[in-house]
C-alpha positions in Angstrom: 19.0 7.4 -31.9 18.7 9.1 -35.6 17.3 5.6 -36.9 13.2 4.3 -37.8 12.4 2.2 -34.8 10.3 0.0 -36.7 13.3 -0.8 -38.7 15.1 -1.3 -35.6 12.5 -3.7 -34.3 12.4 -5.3 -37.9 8.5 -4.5 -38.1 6.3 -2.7 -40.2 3.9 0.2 -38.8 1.0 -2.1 -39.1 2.8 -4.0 -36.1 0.6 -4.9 -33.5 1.9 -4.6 -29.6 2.2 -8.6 -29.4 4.8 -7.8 -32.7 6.5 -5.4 -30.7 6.9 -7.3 -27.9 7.9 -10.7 -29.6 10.2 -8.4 -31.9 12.3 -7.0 -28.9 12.1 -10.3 -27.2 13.6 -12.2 -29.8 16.3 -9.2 -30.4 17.4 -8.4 -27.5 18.4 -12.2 -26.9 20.2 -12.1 -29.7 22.2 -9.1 -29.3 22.8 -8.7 -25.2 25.8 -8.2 -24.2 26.5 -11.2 -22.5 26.1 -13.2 -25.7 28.6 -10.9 -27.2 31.3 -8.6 -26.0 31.5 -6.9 -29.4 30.4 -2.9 -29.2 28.3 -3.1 -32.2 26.2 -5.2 -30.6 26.0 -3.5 -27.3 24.8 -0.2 -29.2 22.1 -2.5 -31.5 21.3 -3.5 -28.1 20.3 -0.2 -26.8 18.7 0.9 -30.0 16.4 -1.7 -30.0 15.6 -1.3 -26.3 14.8 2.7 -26.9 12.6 1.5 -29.8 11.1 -1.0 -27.5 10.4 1.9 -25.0 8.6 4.3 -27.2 6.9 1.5 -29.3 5.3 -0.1 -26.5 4.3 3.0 -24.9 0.9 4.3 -26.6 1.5 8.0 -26.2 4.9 7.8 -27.0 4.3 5.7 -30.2 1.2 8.4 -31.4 3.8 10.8 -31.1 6.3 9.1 -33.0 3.8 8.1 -35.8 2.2 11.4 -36.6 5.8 13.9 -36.1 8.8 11.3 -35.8 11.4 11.3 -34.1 11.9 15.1 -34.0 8.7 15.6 -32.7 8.9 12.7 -30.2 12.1 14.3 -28.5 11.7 18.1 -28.9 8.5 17.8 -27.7 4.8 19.1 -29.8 2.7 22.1 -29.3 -0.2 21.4 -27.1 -3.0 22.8 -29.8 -2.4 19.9 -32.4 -4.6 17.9 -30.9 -2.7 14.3 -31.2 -4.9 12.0 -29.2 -2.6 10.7 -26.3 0.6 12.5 -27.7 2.8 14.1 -25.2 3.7 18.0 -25.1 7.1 17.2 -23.7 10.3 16.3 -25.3 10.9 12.5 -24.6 14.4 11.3 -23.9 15.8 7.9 -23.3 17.2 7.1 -20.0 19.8 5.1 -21.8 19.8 2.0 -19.8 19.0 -0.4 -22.1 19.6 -3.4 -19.4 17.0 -1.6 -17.1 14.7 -2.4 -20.4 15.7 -5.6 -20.6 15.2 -6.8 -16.8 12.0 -5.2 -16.8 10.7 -7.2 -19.5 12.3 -10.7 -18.8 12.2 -10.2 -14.9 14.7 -10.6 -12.5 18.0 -8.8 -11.6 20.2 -11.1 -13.5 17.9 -12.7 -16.0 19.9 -13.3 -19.0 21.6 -16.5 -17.2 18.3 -18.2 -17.4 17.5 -18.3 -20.9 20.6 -21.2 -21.7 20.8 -24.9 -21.2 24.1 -26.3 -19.6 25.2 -27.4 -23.1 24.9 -23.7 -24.0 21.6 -24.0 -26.6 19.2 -21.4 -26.0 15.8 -22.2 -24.1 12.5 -21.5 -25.5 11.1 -18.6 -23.2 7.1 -17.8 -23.8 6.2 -14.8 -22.4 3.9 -17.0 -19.8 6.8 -16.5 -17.5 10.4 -17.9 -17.9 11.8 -21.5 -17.8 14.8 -22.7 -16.5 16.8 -21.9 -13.5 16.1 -18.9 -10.8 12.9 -17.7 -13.3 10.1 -15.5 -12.2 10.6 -13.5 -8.8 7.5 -12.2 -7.1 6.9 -8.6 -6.6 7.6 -6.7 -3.6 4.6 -6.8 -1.4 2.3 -3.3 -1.7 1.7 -2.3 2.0 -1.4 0.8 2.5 -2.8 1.4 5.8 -6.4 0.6 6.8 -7.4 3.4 8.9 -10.5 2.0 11.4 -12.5 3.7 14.2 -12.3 2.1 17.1 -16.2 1.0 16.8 -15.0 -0.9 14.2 -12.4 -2.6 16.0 -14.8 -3.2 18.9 -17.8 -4.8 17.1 -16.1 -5.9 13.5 -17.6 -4.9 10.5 -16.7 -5.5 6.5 -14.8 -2.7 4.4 -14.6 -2.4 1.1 -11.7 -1.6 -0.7 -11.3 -0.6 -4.8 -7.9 -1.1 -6.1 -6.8 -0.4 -9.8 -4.7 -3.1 -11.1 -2.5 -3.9 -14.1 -3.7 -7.8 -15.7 -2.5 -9.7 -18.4 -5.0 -9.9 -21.5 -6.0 -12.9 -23.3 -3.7 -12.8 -25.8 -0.8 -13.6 -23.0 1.1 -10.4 -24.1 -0.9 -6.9 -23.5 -1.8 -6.4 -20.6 -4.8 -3.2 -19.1 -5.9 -1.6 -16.2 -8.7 -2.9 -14.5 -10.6 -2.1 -11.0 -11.1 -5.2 -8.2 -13.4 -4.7 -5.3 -11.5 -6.5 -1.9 -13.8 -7.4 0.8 -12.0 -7.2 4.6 -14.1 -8.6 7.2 -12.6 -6.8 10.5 -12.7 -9.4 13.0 -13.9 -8.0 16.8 -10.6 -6.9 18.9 -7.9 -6.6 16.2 -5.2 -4.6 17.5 -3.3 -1.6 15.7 -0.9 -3.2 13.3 -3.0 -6.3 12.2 -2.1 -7.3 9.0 -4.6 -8.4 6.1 -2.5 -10.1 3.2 -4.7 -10.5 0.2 -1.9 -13.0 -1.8 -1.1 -11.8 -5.6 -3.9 -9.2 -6.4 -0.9 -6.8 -7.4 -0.1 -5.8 -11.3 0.4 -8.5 -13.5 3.1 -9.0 -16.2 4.5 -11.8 -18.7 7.3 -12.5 -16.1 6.5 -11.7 -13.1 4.8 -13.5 -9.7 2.3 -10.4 -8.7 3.0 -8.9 -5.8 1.0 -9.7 -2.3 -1.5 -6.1 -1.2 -1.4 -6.3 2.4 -3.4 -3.7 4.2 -2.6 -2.6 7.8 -4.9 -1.6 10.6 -4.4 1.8 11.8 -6.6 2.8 14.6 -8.2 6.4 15.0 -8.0 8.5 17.8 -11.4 8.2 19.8 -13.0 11.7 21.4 -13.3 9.7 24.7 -11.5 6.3 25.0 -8.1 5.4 24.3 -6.9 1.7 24.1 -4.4 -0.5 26.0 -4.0 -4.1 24.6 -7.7 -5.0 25.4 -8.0 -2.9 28.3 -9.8 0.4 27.0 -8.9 3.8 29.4 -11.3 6.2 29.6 -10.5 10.4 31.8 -13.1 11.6 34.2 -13.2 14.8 35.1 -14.2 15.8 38.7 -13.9 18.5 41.0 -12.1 18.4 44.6 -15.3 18.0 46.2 -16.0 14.8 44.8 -12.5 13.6 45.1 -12.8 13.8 48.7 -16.6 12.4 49.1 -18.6 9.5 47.8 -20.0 10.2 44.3 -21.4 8.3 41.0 -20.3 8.8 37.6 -22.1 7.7 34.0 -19.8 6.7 31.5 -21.2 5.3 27.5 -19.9 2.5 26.5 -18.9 1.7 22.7 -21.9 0.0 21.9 -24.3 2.5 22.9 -25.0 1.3 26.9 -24.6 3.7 29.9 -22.8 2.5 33.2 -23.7 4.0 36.5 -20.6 3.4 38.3 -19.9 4.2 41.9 -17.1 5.7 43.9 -16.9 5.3 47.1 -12.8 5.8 47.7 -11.1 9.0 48.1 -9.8 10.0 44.7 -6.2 10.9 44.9 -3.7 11.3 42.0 -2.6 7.9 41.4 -6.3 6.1 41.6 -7.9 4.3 39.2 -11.6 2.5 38.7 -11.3 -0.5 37.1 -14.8 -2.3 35.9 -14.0 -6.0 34.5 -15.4 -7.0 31.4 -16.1 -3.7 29.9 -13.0 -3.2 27.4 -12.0 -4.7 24.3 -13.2 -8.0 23.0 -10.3 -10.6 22.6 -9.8 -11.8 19.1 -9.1 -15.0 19.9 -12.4 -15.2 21.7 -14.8 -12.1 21.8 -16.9 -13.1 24.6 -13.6 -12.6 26.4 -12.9 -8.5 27.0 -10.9 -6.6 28.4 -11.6 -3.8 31.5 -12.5 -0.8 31.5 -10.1 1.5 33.5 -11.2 4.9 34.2 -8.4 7.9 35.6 -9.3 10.7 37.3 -8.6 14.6 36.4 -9.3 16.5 39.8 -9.7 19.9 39.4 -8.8 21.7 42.4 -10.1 25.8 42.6 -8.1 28.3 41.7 -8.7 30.7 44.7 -10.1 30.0 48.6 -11.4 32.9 51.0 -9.6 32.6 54.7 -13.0 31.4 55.5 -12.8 28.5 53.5 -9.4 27.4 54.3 -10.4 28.0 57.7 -13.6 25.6 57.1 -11.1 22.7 55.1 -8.6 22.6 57.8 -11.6 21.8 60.3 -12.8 19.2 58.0 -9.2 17.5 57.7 -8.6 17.7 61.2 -12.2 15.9 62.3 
């Protein structure tokens, strides 16, 4: 730039960052480009925009206030001890319209700031008036990762977000933490989706953005999940594939079924006991079954004896 940017700004060092912001906003409505096709103004427009960008940046500004410009863009040695300076060189990405969009909002925002008789509008940094004006934020999506205990009896989880809000003063703006509370409802399925409307960074003219969490459910040591129905592998041996036999299975909340088998086990059966799945979310006294699958394991070796003593058997 090779310039002061508090003269470019037209404020003195004393400026406050509510002068900074009001000087750029007034500026850089009067020189944009689409107010005027003239070059001088185009590059008056990017120089205030750079000095916007390091003036409203704390660490850049304490670097630019104790070494300059030099120091700002070569970059200072570490061991000087500048409270909140940067060590490395700073450069401007020279878009000056980026600048611009990000402080008024919107991808085309300049449009809005002029009545149909071609007077300018009076735009407070409260958020713009006029036509198209403030656009929300894209919504922030993070996954909510949940055992499926929790997804079978419902519980509350807290969540601790850090968040950008808008200070009194309508201008500055800080970063402050906000406890969510979710309350998992009994029986949601993987996927759910918990919107928690415009708790996303704030800003003079912007609509923050919706944080919506998604349930992820965890893998489970002994039960896997289909809709409602929950699945659960037993493991027996041949023997007990071929004869009557009981198995104990724990349920998620803590209760031990004694369930009987009185079929032959062969590799397409399955034990299905109503009522002992998932709860439906709709209606929790409502569940789904449970469906138990058998892993036979069959031995590896047999004497001629034995296969002598099986064929009998399967002959009888």
């Amino acid at each position: 730039m090779g310039g002061d940017y508090y003269v470019s700004l037209e404020i003195n060092r004393n400026a406050t960052d509510a002068d900074i912001k009001k000087a750029y906003r007034r500026l850089a409505l009067k020189y944009h480009p689409d107010k005027s096709s003239d070059s001088e103004a185009y590059e008056k427009f990017s120089e205030i925009a750079e000095a916007y960008h390091v003036l409203s940046d704390p660490r850049k500004k304490a670097t630019y206030d104790k070494f300059g410009e030099e120091g700002l863009k070569r970059g200072i040695p570490s061991d000087l001890g500048v409270n909140g300076a940067w060590t490395e060189g700073y450069t401007f990405h020279g878009n000056p319209e980026k600048i611009f969009r990000s402080f008024f909002g919107g991808d085309n925002p300049f449009g809005d700031f002029y009545a149909e008789d071609g007077s300018d509008i009076d735009v407070g940094f409260g958020g713009l008036c006029g036509r198209g004006m403030r656009k929300q934020d894209a919504p922030i999506e993070r996954d909510l990762h949940l055992a499926l205990e929790d997804l079978f009896h419902g519980c509350t989880k807290k969540m601790k977000i850090s968040r950008r809000v808008m200070n009194e003063d309508g201008y500055t703006s800080s970063i402050k933490d906000k406890i969510l509370s979710i309350n998992i409802k009994p029986g949601w399925r993987q996927g759910t989706r918990i919107i928690f409307e415009k708790e996303g960074d704030q800003g003079p003219n912007c609509i923050p953005a919706d944080i919506i969490f998604v349930v992820q459910q965890k893998n489970h040591p002994r039960f896997s999940r289909q809709e409602h129905n929950l699945i659960y592998t037993y493991d027996i041996d041949l023997e007990k594939a071929l004869t009557s036999f009981s198995m104990e299975i724990e349920t998620l909340d803590g209760r031990l079924l004694n369930i009987p088998v009185n079929d032959i086990v062969h590799s397409n059966y399955t034990k299905v006991v109503p009522g002992e799945g998932m709860p439906q979310s709709a209606d929790p006294s409502c569940r789904g079954d449970l469906i138990v699958k058998f892993h036979v394991k069959f031995p590896e070796k047999l004497s001629l004896k034995g296969k002598r003593l099986i064929k009998q058997a399967l002959t009888l």
